[in-house]
N, C-alpha and C positions, 0 to 999 in steps of 0.2 A: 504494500500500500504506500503511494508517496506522501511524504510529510506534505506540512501545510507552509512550512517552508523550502519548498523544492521551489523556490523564486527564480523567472526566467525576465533578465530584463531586458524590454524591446530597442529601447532609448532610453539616454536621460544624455540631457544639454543642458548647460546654464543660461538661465536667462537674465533680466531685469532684476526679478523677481526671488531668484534662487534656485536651486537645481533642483528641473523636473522631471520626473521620470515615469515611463512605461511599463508594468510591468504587468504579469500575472503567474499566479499558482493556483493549483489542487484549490474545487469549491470544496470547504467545510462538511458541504450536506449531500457530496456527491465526488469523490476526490478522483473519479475518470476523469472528469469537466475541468477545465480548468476558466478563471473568472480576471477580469482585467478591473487594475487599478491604478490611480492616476496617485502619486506623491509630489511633495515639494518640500525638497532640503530635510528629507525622511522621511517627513511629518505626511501620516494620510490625508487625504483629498477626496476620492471618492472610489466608489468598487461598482462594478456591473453586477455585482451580488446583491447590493440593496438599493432599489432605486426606485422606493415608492414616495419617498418625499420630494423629487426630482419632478417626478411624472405628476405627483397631485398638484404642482407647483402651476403646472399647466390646466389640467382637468377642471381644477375648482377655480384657476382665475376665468377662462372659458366660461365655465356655472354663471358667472355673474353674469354676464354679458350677453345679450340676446340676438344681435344682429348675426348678420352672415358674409359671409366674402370677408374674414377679418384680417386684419395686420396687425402681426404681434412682431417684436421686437423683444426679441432673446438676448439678456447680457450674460459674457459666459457661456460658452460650447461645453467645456469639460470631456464626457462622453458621447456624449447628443441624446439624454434621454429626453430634457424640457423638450426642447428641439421636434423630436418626433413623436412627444404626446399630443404637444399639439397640433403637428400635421397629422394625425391620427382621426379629427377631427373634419366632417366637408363641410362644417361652415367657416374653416379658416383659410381664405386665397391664399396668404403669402407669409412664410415667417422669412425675418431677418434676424440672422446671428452675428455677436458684434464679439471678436476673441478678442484676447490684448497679447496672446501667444504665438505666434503662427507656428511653431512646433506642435500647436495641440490643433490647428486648424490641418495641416500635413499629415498628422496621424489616421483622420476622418480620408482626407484626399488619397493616401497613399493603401487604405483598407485595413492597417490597422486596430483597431478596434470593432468592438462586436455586433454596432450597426451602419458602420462604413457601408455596407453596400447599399440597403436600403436609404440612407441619407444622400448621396451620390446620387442615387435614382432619382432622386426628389426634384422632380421641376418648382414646386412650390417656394423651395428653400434658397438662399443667399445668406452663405458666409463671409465676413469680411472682416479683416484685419482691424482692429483698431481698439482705445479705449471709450466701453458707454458708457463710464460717468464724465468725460470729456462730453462725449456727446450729449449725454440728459444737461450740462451743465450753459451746452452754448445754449444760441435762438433755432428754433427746431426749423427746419426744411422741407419735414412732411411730418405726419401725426399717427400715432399709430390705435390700434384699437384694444390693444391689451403692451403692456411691457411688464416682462418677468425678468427679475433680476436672482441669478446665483454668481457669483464671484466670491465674498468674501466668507468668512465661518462665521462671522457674525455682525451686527450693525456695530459693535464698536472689538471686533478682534478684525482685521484687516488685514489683505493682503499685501496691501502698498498703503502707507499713510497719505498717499495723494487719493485717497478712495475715501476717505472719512467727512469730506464738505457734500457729499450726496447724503448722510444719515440726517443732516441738520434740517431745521423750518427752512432756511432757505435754499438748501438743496433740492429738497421737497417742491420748492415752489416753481423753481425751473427744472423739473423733470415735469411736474401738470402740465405743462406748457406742449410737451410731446405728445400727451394724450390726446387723442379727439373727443367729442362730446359722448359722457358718458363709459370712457375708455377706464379700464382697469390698471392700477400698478401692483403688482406684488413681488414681494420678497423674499428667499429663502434665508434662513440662519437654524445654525447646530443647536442653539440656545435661545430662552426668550427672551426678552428686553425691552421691557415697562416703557423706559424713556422714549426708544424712536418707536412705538407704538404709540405713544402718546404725540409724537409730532406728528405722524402720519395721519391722526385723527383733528389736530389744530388746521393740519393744511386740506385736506378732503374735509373733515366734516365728517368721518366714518371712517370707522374701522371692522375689520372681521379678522381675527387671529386666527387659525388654524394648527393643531396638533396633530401631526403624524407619526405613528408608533410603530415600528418594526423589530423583526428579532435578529439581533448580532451575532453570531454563532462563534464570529472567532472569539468573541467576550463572554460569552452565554448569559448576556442580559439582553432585555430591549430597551432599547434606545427609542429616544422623542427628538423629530423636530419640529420649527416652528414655522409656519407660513404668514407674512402677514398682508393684506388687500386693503386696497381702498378701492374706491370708485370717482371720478372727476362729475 
């Protein structure tokens, strides 16, 4: 039987950010399979093993929002779960994914990862290079109908300290700006966090927090995350 450390690594580059890497081993609950994970500078990121808070990240901001032919605006590729829950969707025309890594956009391009092919296929979809709190941050260009953000582990644990003027009221205020009328923003974080829920609600006027619970097997506990939504 192969351990759960029989680790094969695909890549790892350093970037801006720290060195990140490719890898995968032995799934926990199935150790034929094996499961891909994204690290940086050690430290875990994410696994193709657990990726229901990814996916509800999409699903439930969706829920809110009734229209059809939507544009959503993805911060954050990682794997491509958000990505492809909400093209999973036919009332969503067009997502854009906005990386800050092009090593992690290469990985998707080059197949890679474990829905490379299906993303690839995707006419709906456009990935592009760059950073979206840059972008939430200028004056918008177009407006989108939903924006989900995953980049950081949390509204104040950050991947870059140039990422932390989007958690604020006035971050807040020029990311609405992106929205169209009626248009959703939500958030993923590992953790919950009182504060920028509470500006989230100062600048919409509404909040809906969501808790997502899965089972961690390499830890054998479950683990919560937190989602949090507004509506413009």
């Amino acid at each position: 039987m192969s351990s759960l450390f029989d680790i094969d690594v695909l890549d790892a580059v350093e970037t801006p950010i720290g060195m990140i890497c490719l890898r995968t081993r032995p799934n926990p609950l199935d150790r034929a399979e094996r499961i891909t994970e994204i690290t940086l500078d050690h430290e875990f990121l994410m696994s193709s093993l657990n990726t229901a808070s990814e996916r509800a990240l999409s699903r439930l901001g969706l829920a809110m929002h009734a229209g059809r032919d939507l544009a959503v605006l993805v911060g954050g590729l990682g794997l491509g779960y958000t990505a492809h829950e909400a093209l999973g969707s036919d009332r969503v025309g067009r997502v854009r994914v906005v990386e800050y890594l092009p090593q992690v956009i290469d990985w998707i391009r080059k197949g890679m990862v474990p829905l490379s092919d299906a993303l690839n296929a995707e006419p709906r979809l456009e990935i592009v290079e760059g950073d979206v709190y840059a972008l939430l941050a200028g004056a918008p260009q177009e407006t989108f109908d939903l924006v989900l953000i995953d980049v950081d582990h949390s509204p104040d644990e950050w991947l870059g300290d140039d990422n932390a003027g989007f958690y604020s009221d006035d971050g807040l205020r020029m990311a609405r700006h992106h929205l169209a009328p009626g248009g959703v923003l939500g958030v993923w974080s590992h953790a919950p966090h009182t504060p920028f829920g509470d500006a989230m609600r100062r600048v919409f006027g509404n909040l809906a927090v969501e808790e997502v619970q899965f089972d961690n097997p390499f830890i054998e506990e479950r683990e919560t995350n937190w989602l949090f939504f507004s509506r413009a």
